[in-house]
C-alpha positions in Angstrom: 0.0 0.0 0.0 2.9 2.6 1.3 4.5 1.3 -2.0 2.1 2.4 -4.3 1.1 5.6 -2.6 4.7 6.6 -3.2 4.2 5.4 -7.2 0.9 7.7 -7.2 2.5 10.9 -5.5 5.3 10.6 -8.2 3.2 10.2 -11.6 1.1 13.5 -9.9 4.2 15.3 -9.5 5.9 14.0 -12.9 2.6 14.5 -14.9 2.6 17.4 -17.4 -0.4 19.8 -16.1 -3.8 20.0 -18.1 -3.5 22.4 -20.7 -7.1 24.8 -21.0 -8.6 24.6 -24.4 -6.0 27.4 -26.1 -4.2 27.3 -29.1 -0.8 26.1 -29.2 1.3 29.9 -28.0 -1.7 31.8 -27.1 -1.2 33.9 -24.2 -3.6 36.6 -22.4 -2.3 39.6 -22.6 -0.8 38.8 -26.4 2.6 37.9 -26.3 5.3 39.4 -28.1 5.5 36.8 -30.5 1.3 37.1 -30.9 1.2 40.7 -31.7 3.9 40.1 -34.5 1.5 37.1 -35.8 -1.8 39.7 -35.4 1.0 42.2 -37.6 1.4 39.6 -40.1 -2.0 38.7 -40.5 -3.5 42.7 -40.9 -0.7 43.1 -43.4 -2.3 39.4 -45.8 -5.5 41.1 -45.3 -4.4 44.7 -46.5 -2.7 42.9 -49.5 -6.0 40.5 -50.0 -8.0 44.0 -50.3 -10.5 43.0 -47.5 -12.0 45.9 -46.3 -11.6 45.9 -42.7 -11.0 48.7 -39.3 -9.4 47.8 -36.0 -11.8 46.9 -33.2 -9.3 47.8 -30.3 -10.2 46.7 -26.5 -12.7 43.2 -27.4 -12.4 40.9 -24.6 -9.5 38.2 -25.5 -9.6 39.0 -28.9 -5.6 39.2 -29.9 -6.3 40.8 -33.1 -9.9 42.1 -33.5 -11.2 43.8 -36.2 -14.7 44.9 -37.8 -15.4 43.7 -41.5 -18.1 46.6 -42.2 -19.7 44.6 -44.8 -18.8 41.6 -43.6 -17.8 40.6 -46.9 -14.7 38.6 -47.3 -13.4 38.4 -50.9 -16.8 37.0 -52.4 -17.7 35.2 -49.7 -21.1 37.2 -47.9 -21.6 36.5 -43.8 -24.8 37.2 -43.1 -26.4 37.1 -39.5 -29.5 35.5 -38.6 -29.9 37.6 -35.4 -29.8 41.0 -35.3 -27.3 43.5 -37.7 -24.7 45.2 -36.3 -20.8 45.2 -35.6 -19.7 42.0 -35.6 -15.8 41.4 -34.0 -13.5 38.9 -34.9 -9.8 38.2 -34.7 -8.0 38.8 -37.9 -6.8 35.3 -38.4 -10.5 34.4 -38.7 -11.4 36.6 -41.0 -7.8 35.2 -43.5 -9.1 32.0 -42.9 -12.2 32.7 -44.4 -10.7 34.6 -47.4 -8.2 31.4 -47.9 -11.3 29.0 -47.9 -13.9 31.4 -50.1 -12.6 30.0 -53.1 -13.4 26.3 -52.4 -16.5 27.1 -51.1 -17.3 29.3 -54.6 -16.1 26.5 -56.0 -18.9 24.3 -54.6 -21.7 27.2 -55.7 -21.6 28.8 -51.9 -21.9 32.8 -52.0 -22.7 33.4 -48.0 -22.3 31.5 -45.4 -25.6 32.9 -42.5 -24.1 32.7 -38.9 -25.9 33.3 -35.4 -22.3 33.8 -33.4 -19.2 34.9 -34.0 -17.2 36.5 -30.7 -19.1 35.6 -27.5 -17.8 35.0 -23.9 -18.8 31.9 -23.2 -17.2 28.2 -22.5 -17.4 25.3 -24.4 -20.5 23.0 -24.8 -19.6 19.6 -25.5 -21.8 16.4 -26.0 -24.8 19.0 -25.3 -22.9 20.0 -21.5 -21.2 23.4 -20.7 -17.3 22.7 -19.8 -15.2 24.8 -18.4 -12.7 25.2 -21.1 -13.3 28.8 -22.6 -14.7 28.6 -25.9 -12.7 29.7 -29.4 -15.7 31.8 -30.0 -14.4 34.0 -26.9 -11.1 34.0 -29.0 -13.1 35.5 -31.7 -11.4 32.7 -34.1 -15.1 31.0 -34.2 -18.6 31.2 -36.2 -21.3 29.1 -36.3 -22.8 28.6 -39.7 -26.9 27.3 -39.7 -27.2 27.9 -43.3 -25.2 28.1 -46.7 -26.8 30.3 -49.6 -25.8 29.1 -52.8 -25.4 30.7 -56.3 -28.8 29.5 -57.8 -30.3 31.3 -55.1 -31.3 28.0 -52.3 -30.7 28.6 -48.8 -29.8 25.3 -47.3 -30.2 24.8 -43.1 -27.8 22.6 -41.7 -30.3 21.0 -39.2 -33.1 20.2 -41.7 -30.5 19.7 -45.3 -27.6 17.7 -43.8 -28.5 14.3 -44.7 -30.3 15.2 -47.9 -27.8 18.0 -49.6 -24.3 16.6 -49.5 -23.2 20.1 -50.3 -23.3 20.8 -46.9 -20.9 18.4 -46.0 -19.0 18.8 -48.9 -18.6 22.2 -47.5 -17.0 21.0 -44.1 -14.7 18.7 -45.7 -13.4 21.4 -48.0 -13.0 23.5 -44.6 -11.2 20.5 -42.7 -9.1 19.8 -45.8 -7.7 23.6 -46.1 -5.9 23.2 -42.7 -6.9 26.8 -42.0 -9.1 25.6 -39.6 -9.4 22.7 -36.7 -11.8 20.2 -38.0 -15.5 21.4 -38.0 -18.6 20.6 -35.5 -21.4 19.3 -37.4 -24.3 16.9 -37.4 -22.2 14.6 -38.6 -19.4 14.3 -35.9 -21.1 16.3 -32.7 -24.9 15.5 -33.7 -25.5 16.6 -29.7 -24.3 19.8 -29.6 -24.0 20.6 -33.2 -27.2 19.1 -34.6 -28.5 22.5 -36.5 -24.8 24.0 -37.2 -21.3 24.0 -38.5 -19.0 25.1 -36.1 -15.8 26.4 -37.4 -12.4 27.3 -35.9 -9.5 29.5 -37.7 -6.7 27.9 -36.5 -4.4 30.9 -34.6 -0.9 30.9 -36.7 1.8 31.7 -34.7 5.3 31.8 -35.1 7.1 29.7 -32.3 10.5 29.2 -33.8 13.0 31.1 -36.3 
């Protein structure tokens, strides 16, 4: 018994400690090496031509900024909720411009969201956790329809399993490795019955 005690109090004190659901270099405030990534990422955007303004002072946003139009390239967001100014971090928004052209590709035009940066922790297998969520980050949106170029509108929740565009349109987004692997019906049908949940991933630069 005293043996294993011993063998217990070693693995707690040789085991790494839990990491919080952050990406790999993210620090709050930004690190050094964070505000030269947000630098790098305004600069693809200025030489993208996305129309953009700073959003200075959003809670843990590294990088925010305000697409007026919210129009990325071709690619439309549109909200379901309410209109107004809608933050995001900056690597979200390249993300999006990097993937627009798949998506086109697949006859999608706007992609109609219901969040984008909101304070809130993770829901997982339809429970809250306590990691804080990437939507908080302002790297996340969650898509409940597509709108395509002949003019449908397709709902996630009632089109998945009949219109494979839809997830045709999440494998184009896994496959771009701008992004962590998207929520949908498909592999979170708890949580994510009625949406694709989408996640930039945050590029920065940990090594010369």
């Amino acid at each position: 018994m005293a043996a294993g005690l011993v063998l217990a109090l070693a693995w707690l004190v040789a085991a790494p400690p839990k990491r919080p659901n952050m990406p790999v270099g993210w620090t709050w405030p930004p690190s050094v090496a964070m505000q030269d990534a947000g630098k790098r990422c305004l600069a693809e955007l200025d030489d993208a031509a996305v129309g953009y303004r700073r959003a200075p002072g959003v809670k843990k946003i590294a990088t925010p900024i305000v697409v007026p139009q919210l129009a990325i390239g071709a690619l439309e967001l549109v909200p379901l909720r309410k209109q107004g100014s809608y933050p995001m971090d900056c690597q979200l928004a390249l993300a999006l411009h990097g993937v627009a052209p798949a998506l086109a590709e697949l006859g999608v035009v706007a992609l109609r969201f219901r969040t984008l940066h909101e304070h809130r922790n993770v829901v997982k297998n339809g429970r809250t956790t306590k990691m804080l969520s990437r939507h908080a980050l302002g790297l996340a949106i969650d898509v409940f329809e597509l709108q395509l170029r002949d003019g449908r509108v397709l709902a996630v929740e009632r089109d998945w399993s009949r219109e494979p565009v839809i997830a045709a349109v999440a494998a184009a987004i896994d496959g771009s490795e701008l992004f962590r692997t998207p929520l949908s019906p498909g592999n979170d049908p708890v949580s994510h019955d009625d949406h694709l949940h989408l996640e930039a991933h945050l590029r920065i630069a940990t090594s010369p």
